[in-house]
Backbone as CSV, one residue per row, in Angstrom:
resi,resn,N_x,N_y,N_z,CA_x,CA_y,CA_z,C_x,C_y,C_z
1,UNK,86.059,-5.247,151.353,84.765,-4.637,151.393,84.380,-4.158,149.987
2,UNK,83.353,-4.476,149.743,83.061,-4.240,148.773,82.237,-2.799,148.026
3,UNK,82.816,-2.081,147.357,82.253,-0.401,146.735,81.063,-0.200,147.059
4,UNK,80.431,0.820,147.812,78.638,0.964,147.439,78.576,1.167,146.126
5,UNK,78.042,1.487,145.945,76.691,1.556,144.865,75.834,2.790,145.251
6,UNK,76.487,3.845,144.208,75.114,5.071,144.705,74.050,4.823,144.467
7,UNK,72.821,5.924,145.395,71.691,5.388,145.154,70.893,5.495,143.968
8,UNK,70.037,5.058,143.138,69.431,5.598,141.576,68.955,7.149,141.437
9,UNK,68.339,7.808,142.755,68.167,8.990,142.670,69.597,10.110,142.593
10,UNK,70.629,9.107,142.286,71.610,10.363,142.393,72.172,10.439,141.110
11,UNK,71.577,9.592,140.128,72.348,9.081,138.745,71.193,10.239,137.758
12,UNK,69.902,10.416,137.953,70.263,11.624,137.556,70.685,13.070,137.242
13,UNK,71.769,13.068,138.408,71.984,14.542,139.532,73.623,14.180,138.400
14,UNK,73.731,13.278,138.304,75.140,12.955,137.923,75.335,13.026,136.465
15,UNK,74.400,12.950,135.572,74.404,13.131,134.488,74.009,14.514,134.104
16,UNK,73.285,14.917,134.600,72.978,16.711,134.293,74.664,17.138,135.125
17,UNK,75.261,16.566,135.663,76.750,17.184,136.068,77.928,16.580,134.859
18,UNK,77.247,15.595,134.354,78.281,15.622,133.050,78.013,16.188,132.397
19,UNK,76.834,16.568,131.766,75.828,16.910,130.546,76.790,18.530,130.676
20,UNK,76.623,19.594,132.009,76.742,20.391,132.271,78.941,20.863,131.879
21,UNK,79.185,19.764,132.690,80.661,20.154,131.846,81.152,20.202,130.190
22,UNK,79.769,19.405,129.634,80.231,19.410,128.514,79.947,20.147,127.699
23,UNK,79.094,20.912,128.642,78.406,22.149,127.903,79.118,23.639,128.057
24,UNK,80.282,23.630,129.151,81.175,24.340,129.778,82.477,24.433,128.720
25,UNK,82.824,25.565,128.502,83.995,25.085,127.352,85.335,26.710,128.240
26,UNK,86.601,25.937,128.425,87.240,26.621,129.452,88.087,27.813,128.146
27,UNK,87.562,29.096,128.727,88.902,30.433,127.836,89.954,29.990,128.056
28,UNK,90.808,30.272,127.271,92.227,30.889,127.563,93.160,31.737,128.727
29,UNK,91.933,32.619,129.215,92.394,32.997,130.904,91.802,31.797,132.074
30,UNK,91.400,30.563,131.503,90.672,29.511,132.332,89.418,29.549,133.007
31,UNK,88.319,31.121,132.951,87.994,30.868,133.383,86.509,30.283,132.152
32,UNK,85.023,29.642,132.455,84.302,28.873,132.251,83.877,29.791,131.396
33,UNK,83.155,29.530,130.143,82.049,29.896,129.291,81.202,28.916,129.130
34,UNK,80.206,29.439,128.680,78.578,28.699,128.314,78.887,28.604,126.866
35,UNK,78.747,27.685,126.003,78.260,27.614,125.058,76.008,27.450,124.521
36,UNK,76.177,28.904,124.358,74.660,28.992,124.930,73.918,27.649,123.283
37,UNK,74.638,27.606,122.646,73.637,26.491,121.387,74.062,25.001,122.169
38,UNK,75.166,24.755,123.045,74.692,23.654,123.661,74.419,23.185,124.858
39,UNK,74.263,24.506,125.240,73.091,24.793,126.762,72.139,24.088,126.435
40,UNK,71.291,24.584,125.370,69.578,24.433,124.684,69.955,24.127,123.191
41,UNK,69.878,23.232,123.221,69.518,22.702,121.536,68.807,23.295,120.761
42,UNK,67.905,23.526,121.370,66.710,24.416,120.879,67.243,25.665,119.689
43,UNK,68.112,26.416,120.424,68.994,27.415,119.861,70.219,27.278,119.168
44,UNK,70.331,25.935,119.150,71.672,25.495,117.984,71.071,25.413,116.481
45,UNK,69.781,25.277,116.257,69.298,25.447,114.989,68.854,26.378,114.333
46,UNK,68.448,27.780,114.764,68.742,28.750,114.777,69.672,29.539,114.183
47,UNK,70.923,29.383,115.224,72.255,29.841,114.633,72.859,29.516,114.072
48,UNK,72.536,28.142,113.483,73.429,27.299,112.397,72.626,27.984,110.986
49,UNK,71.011,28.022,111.123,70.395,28.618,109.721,71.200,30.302,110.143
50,UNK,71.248,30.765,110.991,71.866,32.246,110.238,72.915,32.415,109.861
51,UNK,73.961,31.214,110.386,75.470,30.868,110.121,75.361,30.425,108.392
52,UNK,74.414,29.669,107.732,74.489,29.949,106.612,74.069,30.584,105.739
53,UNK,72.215,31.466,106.103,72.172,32.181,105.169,73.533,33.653,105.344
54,UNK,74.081,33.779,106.639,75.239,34.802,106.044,76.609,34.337,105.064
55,UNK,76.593,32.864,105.235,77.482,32.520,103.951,77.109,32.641,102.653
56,UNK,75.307,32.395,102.921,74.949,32.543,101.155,75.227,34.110,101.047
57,UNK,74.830,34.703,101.602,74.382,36.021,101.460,76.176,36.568,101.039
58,UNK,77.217,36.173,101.556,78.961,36.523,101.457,79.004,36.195,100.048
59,UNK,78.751,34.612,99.819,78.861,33.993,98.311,78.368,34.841,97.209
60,UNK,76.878,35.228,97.320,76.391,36.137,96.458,76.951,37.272,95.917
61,UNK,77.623,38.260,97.363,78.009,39.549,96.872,79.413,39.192,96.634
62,UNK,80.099,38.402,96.464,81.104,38.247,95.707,80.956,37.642,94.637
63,UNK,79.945,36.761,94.065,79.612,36.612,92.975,79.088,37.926,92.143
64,UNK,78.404,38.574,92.283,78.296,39.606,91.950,79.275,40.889,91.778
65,UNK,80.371,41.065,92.628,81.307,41.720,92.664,82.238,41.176,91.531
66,UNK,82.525,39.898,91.233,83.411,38.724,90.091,82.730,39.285,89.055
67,UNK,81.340,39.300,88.627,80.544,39.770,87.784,80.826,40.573,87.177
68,UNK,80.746,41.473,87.788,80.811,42.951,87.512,82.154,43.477,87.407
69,UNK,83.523,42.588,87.597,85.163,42.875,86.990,84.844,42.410,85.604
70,UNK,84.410,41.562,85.675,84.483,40.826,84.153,83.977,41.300,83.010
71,UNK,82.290,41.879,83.506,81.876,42.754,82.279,81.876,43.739,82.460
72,UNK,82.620,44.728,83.094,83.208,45.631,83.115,82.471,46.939,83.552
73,UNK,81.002,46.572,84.509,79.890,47.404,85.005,80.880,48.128,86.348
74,UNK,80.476,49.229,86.184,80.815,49.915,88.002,79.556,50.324,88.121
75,UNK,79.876,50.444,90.041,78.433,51.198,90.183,78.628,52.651,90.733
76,UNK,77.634,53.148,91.282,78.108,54.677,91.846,78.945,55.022,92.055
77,UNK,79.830,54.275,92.986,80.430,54.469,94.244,81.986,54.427,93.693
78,UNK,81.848,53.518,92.694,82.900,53.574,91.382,83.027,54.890,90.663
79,UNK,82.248,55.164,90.106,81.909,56.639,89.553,82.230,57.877,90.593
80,UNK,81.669,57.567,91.216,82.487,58.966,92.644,83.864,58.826,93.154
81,UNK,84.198,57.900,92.717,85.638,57.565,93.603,86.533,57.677,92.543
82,UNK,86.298,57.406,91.131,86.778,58.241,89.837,87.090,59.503,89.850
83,UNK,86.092,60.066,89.987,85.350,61.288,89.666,86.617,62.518,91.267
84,UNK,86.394,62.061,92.341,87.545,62.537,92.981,88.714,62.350,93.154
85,UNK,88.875,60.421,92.462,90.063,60.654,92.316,91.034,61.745,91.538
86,UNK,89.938,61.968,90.210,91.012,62.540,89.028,90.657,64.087,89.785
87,UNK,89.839,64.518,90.486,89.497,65.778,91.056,90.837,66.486,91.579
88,UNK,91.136,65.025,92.730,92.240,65.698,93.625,93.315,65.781,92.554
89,UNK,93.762,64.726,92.229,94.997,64.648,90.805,95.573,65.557,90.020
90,UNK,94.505,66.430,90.204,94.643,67.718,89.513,94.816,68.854,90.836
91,UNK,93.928,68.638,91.709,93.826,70.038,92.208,95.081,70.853,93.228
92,UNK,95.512,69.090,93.522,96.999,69.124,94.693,98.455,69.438,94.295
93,UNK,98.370,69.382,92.669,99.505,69.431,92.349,99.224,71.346,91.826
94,UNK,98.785,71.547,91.492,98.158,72.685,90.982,98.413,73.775,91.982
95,UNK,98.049,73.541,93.862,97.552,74.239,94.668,99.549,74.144,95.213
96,UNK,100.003,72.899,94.976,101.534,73.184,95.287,102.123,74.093,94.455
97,UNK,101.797,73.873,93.161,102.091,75.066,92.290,102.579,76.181,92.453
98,UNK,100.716,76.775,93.201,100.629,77.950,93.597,101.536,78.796,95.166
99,UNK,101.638,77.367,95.816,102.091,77.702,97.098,103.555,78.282,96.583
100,UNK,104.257,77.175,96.106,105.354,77.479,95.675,105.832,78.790,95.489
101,UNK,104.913,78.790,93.827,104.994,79.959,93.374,104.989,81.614,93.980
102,UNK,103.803,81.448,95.337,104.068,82.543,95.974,105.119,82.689,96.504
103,UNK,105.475,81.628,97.150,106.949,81.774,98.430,108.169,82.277,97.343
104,UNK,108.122,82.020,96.528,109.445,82.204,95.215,109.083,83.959,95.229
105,UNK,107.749,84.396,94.886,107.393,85.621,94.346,108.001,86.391,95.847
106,UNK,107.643,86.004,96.764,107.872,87.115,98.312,109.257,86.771,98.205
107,UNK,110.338,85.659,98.110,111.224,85.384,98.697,112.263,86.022,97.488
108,UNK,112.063,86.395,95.814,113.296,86.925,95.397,112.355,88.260,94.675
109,UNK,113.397,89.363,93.894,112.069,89.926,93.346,112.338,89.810,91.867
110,UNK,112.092,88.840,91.185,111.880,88.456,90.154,110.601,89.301,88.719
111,UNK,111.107,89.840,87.879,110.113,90.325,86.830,109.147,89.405,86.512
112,UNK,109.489,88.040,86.596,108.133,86.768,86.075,107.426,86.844,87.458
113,UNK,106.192,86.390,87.036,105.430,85.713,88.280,105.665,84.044,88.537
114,UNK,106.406,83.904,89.391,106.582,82.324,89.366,104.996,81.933,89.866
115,UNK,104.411,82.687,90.522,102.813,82.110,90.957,102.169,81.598,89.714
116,UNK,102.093,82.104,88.663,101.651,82.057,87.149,102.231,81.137,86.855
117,UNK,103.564,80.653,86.255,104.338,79.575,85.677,104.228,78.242,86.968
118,UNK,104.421,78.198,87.636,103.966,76.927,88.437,102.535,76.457,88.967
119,UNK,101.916,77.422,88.803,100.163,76.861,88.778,99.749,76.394,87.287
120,UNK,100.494,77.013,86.195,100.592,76.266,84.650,101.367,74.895,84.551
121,UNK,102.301,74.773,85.931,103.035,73.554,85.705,102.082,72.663,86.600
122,UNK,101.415,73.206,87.602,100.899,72.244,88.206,99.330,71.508,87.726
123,UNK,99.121,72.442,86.806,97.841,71.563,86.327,98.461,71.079,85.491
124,UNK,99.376,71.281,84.444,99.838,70.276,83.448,100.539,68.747,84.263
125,UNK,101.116,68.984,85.405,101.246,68.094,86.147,100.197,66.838,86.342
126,UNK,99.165,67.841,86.695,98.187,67.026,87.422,97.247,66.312,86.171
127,UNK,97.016,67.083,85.170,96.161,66.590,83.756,96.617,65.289,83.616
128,UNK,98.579,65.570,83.652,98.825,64.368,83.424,98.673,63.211,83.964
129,UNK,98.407,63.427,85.455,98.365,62.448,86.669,97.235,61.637,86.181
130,UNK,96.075,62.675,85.969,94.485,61.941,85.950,94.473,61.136,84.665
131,UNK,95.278,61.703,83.574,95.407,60.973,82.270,96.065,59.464,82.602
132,UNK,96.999,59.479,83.453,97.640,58.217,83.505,96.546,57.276,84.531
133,UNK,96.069,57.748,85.326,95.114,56.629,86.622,93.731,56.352,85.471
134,UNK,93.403,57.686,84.679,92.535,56.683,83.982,92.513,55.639,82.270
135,UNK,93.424,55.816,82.481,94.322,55.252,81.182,94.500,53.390,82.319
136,UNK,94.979,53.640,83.390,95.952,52.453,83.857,93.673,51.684,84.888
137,UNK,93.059,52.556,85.005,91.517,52.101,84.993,90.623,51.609,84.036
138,UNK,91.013,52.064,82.959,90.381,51.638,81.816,91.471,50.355,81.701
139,UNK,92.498,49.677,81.768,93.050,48.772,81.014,94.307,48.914,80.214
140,UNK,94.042,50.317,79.830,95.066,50.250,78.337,96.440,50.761,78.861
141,UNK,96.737,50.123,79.879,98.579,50.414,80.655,98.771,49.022,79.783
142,UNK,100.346,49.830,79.187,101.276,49.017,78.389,101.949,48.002,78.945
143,UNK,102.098,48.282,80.374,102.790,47.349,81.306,101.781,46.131,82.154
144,UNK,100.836,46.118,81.513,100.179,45.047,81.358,99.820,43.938,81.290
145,UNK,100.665,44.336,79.515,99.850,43.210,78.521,100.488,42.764,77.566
């Protein structure tokens, strides 16, 4: 006996059922997603132009970022992040200093003020700290070059 032959009205019921799996793309837990740009075509051109102006737009600010290592520009944000780095650099070693120094002063009874001599050690500490991060920011670390 020989195969029917479906009828022509079902061939295009059968192709919107392929069209449709291929538009079906299976997760990893199995179950179905839409790929909505090849649901509608319409919307695959779309997201392909925003898929690259966000590459131009990536390219740029790293061109610009390359830029600006080379000739040696910072911007604000550079300048503030300086500016607290060498802040704290100083202020933490300084404020251990002081902590110190009290617990020494309550804990023996000593004629010096150790509060005095270790808040002098801790900013000399710390001067030095900020001297070295912006010494090794500017370039001129010996271990370098």
């Amino acid at each position: 006996m020989a195969p029917e032959r479906q009828p022509k009205r079902d061939a295009p019921r059968a192709e919107r059922e392929r069209t449709e799996a291929r538009q079906t793309e299976v997760t990893r837990s199995g179950t179905p997603r839409a790929d909505p740009a090849r649901a509608d075509p319409a919307r695959a051109e779309p997201a392909r132009a925003e898929r690259d102006a966000m590459a131009r737009a990536v390219a740029r600010q790293g061109e610009r970022r390359e830029r600006s290592r080379r000739e040696g520009r910072h911007g604000i944000g550079y300048g503030l992040g300086m500016f607290g780095l060498i802040g704290w650099s100083v202020a933490i070693p300084t404020l251990l200093g002081i902590a110190l120094g009290v617990w020494i002063d309550r804990a023996t009874n000593s004629p010096y003020s150790w509060t005095l001599m270790l808040m002098i050690a801790g900013v000399a500490l710390g001067c030095f700290n900020a001297w070295y991060w912006l010494r090794k920011e500017a370039g001129l670390d010996d271990d370098e070059g």
